[in-house]
N, C-alpha and C positions, 0 to 999 in steps of 0.2 A: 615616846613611842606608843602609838595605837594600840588598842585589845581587840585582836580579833573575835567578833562576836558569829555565831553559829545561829542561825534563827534554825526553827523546830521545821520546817521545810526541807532547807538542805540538807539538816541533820540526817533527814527521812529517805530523801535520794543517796546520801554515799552510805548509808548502812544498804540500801538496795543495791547499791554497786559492789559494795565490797560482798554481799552474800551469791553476790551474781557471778564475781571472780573467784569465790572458793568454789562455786558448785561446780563452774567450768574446768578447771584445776580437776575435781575429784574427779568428773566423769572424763578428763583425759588419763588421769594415773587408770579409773579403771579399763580404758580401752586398751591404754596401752598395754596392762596385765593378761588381757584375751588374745593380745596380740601373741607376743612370751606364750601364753599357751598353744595359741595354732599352733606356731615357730615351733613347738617340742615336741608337739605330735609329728609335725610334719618331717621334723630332723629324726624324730624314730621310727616312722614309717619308713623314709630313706637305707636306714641304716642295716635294719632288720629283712627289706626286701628292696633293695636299688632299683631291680631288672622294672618290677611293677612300680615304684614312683616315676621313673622316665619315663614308661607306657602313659601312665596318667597324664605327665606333661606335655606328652605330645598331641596326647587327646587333646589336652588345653590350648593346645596351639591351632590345631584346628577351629574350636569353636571363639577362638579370639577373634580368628580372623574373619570368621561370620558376624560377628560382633562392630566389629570396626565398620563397616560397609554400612552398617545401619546406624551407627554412633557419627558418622561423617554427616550424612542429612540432620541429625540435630544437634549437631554445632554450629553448620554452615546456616541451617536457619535463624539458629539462635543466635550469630555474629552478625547478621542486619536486618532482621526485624523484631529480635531480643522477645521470639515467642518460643516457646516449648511446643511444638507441635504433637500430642500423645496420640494424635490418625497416624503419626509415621509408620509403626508397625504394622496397622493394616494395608498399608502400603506394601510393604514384606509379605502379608500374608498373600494380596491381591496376585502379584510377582510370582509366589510359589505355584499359586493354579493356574495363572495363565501358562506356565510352564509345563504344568502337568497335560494342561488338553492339547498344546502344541505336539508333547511328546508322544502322548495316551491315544490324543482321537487326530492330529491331523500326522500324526509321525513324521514330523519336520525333522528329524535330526538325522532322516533317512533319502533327506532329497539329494544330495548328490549322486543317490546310487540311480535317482532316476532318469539323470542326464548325462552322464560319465559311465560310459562301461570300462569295466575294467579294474575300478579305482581301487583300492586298498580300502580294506575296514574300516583299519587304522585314524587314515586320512577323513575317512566317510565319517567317523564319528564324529572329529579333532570339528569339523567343519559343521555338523549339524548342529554338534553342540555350541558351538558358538555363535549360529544363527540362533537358536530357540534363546540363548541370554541375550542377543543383542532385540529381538522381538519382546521380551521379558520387561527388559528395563524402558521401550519404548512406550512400552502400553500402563508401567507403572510412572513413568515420567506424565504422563497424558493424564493419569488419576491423580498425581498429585500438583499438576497446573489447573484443572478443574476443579481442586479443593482448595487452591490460592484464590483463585479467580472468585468463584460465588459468597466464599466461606469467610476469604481474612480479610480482605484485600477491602468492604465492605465496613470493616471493624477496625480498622489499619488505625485509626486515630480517635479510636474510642480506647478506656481505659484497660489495661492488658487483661485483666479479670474475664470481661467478656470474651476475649479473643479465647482464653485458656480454657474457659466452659463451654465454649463453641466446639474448640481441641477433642474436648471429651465427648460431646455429643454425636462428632463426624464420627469417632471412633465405634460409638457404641452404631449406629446406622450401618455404617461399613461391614460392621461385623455379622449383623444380626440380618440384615439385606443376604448378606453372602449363604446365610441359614435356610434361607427360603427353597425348596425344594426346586424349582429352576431358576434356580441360580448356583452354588455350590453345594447344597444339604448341610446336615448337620453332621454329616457322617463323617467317621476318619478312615480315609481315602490311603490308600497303599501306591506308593509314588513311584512309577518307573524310571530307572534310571537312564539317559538319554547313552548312557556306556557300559559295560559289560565292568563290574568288577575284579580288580584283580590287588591280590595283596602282598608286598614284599616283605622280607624278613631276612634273615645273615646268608648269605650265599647265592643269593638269587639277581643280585644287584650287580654288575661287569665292574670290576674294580678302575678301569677306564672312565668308567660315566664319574665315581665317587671323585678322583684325582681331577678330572675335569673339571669339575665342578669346584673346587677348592682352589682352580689354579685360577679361574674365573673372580674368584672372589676375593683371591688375593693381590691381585691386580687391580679390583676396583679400588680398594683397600689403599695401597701404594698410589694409584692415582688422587683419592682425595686425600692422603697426608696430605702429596705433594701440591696439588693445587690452594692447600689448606693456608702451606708456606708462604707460596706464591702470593697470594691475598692480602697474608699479613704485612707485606712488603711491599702492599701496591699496586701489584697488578690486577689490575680491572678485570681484564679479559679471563686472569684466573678465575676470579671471584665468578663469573657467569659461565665459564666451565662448571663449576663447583657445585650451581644448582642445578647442570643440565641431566633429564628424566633420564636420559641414558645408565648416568654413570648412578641416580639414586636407586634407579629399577636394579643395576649390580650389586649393589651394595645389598638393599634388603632382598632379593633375589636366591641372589648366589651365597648371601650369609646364611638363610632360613633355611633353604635347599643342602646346604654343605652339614649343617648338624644331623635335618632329617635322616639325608642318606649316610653318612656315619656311623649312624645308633645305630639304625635299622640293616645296613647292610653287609656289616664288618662285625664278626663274631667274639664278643666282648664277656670277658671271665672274669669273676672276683670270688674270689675265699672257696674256688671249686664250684661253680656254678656257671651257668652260660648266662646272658641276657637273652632272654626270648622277647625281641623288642620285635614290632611288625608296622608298619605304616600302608597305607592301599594308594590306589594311584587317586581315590577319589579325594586325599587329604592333601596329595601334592596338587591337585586340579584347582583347591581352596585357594592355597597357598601362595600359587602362581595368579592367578584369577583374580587376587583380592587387592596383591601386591601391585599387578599390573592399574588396576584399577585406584586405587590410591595415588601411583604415580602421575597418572593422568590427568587427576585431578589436580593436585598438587602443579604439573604444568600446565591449566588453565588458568589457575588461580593468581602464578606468578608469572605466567610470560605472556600472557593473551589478554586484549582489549576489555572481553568482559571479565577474566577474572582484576584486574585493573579498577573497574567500574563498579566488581562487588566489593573490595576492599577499600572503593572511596564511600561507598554505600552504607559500609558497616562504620566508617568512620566519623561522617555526618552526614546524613539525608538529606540538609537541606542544603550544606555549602555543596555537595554532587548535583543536585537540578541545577542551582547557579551555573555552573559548571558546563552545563549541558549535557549530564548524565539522566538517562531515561530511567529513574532510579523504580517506575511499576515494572517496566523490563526487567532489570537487573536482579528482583524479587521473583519473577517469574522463574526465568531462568536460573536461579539457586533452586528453586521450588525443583524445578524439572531435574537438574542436578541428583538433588540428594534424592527424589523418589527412582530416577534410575537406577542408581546405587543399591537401595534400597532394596527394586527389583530380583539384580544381581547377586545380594546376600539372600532371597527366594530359593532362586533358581539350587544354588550352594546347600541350603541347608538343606531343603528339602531331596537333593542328592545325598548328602551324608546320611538323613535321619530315614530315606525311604514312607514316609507320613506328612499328610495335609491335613488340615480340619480348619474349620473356619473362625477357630479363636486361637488358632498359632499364634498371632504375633504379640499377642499381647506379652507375653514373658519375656520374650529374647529384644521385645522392646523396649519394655522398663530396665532390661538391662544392661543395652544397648546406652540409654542416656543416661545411665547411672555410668555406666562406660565413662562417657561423655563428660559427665563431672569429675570425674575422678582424674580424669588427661587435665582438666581443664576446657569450659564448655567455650567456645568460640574459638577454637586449637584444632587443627586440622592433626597434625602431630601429635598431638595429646589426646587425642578422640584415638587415632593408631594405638598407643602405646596404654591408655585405660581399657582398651577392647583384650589385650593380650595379658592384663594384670586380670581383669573378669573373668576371661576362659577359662586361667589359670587358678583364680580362686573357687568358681565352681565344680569345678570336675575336682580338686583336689581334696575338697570338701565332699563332695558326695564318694569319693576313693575310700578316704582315711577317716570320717569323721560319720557322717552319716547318710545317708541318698535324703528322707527327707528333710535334712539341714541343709540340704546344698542350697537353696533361694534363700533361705534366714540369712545362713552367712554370707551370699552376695550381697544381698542388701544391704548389711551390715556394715557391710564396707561405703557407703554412703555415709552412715553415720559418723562412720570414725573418720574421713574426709573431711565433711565438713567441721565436725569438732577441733581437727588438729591442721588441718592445711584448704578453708576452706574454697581458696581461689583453684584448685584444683595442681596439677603435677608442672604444666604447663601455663597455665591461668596467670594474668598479671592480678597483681593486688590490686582495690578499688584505688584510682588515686584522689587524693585528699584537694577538695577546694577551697582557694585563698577568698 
């Protein structure tokens, strides 16, 4: 029987291996330990004052879902043309002013009152407002095919390096263009809101709307068990009910909507104290707005030609031209895609936060795709679902730990990601080739 002999090479690689798997090892025990610490503050924060940890999480919920709308554009980028776009956010920022001068200097959200006598506020607003987003995302869809077009699209098959410092460069242009005194200033702009504020709290909410709403949702509910059944046994026709936008818009809809108005609107006691929980309409406007919009996507993506075309695009580029997929098309139109979206979470934040400036987007952008990794980056549903784990972690963070800790520990949460899952929530693992 042979001696296995070790030459001083090898020796030298598995001692770097094996130093390489403790280090990895210690730096998960120690994230895992800050984890256990959040968790303790955040379970005693709960404890010691409930009414105000709920208030926080709904705050979070809110800014998740601002999150999501801008984490959707770099995934969907990132899933076929495997670029991180870092211009996205200006994107976002572009969206918030054009919204602001639609609202401010041409008061669009007030033209139905100038055609329609008679009309209701109500109505007048529901309607303006959803002109000035739909003008929003058109004109940020338009900046961001103009920014495919000259920028990438140029560099598409040169090595990603370039493409990525290009990313950076549009960013820093974008920003600092927008600086220039005709064009946005440098100033921070006080944002009107295209609707009159109004905020609920326990008793203000028609116990009718709350029950509605729950019976909505418990029905979408019972529908996809059932369809869920159906599927597993076969039925086709199930299975294409199951993904149909209707019954997903109920599901996250009427689930999101049934907790909000619960807290908020039904008068809730522990250990002799009320919750003084409040939510505004401008958080259910988010909510509704963002959901809606997700869904949308989501049935582009699955029932329609071109989402069809971007999913054989992100698959291989080049078996899709074979194909006779217009695969610079296909690029285009994601492009247009996520900077609508993009727009959309503009228009939103900049309703929530009443403030413009011309380097907004840079923060709610990087954490946005940190969003995005954390779902799993080329996850449409994972990009959802890490936008609502982010709002959550920020606002909780700046509640209970510190206001200027809140961006350390968002970020943070990258780190511990990719140390410990780093395909992301939804993300498939790399697969191995034979």
């Amino acid at each position: 029987m042979g001696q296995t002999v070790f030459r001083p090479a090898q020796t030298g690689v598995m001692l770097k291996r094996r130093n390489g798997i403790w280090l990895n090892r210690f730096s998960q025990g120690l994230f895992v330990l800050l984890g256990l610490l959040v968790v303790y503050v955040l379970g005693r924060a709960f404890f010691q004052n409930p009414s105000v940890f709920v208030q926080q999480v709904l705050n979070g919920l809110q800014l998740g879902f601002i999150y999501a709308l801008i984490a959707l554009g770099y995934t969907m980028i990132y899933g076929i043309v495997k670029l991180i776009n870092f211009a996205h956010g200006d994107v976002f920022m572009v969206g918030a002013f054009t919204s602001f001068y639609a609202v401010a200097t041409l008061d669009l959200h007030r033209w139905p009152a100038w055609i329609f006598t008679g009309i209701s506020d109500g109505v007048m607003m529901l309607i303006g407002t959803v002109t000035v987003i739909i003008l929003t995302m058109a004109v940020s869809a338009t900046l961001a095919v103009v920014m495919e077009r000259f920028a990438y699209r140029p560099l598409r098959n040169k090595p990603r390096i370039a493409a990525l410092i290009t990313a950076i460069g549009i960013s820093f242009f974008v920003e600092y263009f927008g600086a220039l005194p005709f064009v946005f200033t440098n100033n921070y702009i006080t944002y009107p809101r295209p609707f009159e504020l109004s905020v609920f709290s326990a008793g203000m909410i028609a116990p009718w709307i709350i029950v509605a709403v729950w019976v909505f949702f418990v029905i979408s509910v019972i529908a996809y068990v059932w369809l869920t059944y159906l599927s597993r046994k076969g039925n086709v026709q199930a299975q294409t009910w199951k993904r149909h936008p209707l019954l997903q818009f109920g599901l996250l809809f009427f689930g999101f909507m049934a907790v909000v108005l619960t807290l908020t609107g039904v008068e809730i006691q522990t250990g002799g104290k009320v919750w003084d929980l409040s939510a505004s309409n401008v958080t259910l406007v988010i909510m509704g707005g963002s959901i809606l919009l997700q869904v949308l996507l989501q049935y582009v993506v699955s029932h329609t030609r071109l989402g069809k075309a971007m999913r054989a695009a992100a698959y291989d580029k080049a078996v899709a031209r074979l194909m006779g997929i217009n695969v610079d098309g296909v690029i285009t139109a994601t492009f247009a895609l996520g900077g609508g979206l993009a727009g959309a979470a503009g228009v939103l934040y900049a309703t929530a936060f009443k403030q413009v400036h011309h380097l907004m987007g840079i923060i709610p952008g990087l954490k946005a795709f940190v969003a995005a990794v954390v779902g799993g980056i080329g996850s449409i549903p994972g990009a959802f679902v890490g936008s609502l784990i982010m709002g959550q972690t920020e606002v909780l963070a700046a509640g209970f730990i510190s206001t200027p800790m809140r961006d350390a520990v968002a970020f943070s949460l990258l780190i511990v990601v990719l140390l410990v899952w780093p395909q992301g929530i939804f993300g498939e693992p790399p697969a191995e080739k034979v």
